[in-house]
ROBA-445888 format. One line per 8 residues: number of its first residue (from 0); their letters; for each residue z, x, y of C-alpha. Coordinates in steps of 0.5 Angstrom, whole numbers. Last residue first. Layout:
BEGIN
NUM = A = Z:X:Y | ...
END
This chain:
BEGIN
96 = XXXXXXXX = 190:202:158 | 196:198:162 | 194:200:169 | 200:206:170 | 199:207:162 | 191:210:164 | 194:215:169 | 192:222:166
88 = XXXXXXXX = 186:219:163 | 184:217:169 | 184:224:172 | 182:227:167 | 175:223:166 | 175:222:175 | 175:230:174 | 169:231:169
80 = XXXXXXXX = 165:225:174 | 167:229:179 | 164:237:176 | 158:233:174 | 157:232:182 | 158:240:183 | 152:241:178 | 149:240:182
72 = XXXXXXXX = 150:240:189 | 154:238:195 | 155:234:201 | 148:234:201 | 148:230:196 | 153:227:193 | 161:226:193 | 163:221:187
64 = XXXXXXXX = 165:214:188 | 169:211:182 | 169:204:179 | 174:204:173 | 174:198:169 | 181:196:165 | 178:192:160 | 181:185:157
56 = XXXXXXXX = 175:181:158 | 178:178:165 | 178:185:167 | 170:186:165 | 168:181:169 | 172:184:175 | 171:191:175 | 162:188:174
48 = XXXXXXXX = 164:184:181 | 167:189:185 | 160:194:183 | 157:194:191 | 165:197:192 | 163:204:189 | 158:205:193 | 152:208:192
40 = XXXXXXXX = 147:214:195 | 145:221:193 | 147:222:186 | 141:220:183 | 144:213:185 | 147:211:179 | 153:208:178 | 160:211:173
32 = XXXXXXXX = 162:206:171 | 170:208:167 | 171:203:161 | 179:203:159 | 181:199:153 | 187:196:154 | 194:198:151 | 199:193:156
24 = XXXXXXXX = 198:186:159 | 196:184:167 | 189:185:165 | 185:191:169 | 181:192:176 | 181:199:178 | 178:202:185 | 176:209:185
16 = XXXXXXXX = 176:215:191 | 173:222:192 | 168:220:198 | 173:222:203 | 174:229:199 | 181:231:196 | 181:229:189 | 182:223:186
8 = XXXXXXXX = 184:219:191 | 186:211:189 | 182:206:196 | 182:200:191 | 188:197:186 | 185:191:184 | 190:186:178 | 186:181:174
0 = X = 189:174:171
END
């Protein structure tokens, strides 16, 4: 059995957001996918179906979304993925990772 928790901010930007799919059991790995989309286009709710695979397999995932051009610009978008890292690091024991 999985648990989705969708829509959780990580920062203050309408596209700084992730969904988290994990086990229902404690000391996870955890696995962040951070999509492609030459940091223009993507949506973290096109790769539901990777968060649930790799839940049922014992991961907690972690699908972000992250500002992109022209919101921002490099090397602004690196400076997401360091805060979603951060941020996920910090809350891992609340999916059980």
């Amino acid at each position: 059995m999985i648990q989705v928790r969708r829509d959780i901010p990580y920062g203050e930007g309408a596209r700084q957001r992730l969904d988290v799919y994990h086990p229902v059991s404690e000391g996870r790995p955890i696995l962040v996918y951070l999509y492609g989309g030459s940091w223009q286009s993507g949506r973290r709710g096109i790769y539901h179906f990777l968060g649930k695979s790799f839940a049922r397999r014992g991961f907690v995932t972690v699908v972000p979304d992250y500002r992109v051009f022209p919101e921002i610009r490099f090397p602004q978008f690196l400076n997401d993925a360091a805060e979603i890292l951060r941020f996920v690091a910090a809350r891992a024991g609340d999916w059980g990772g």
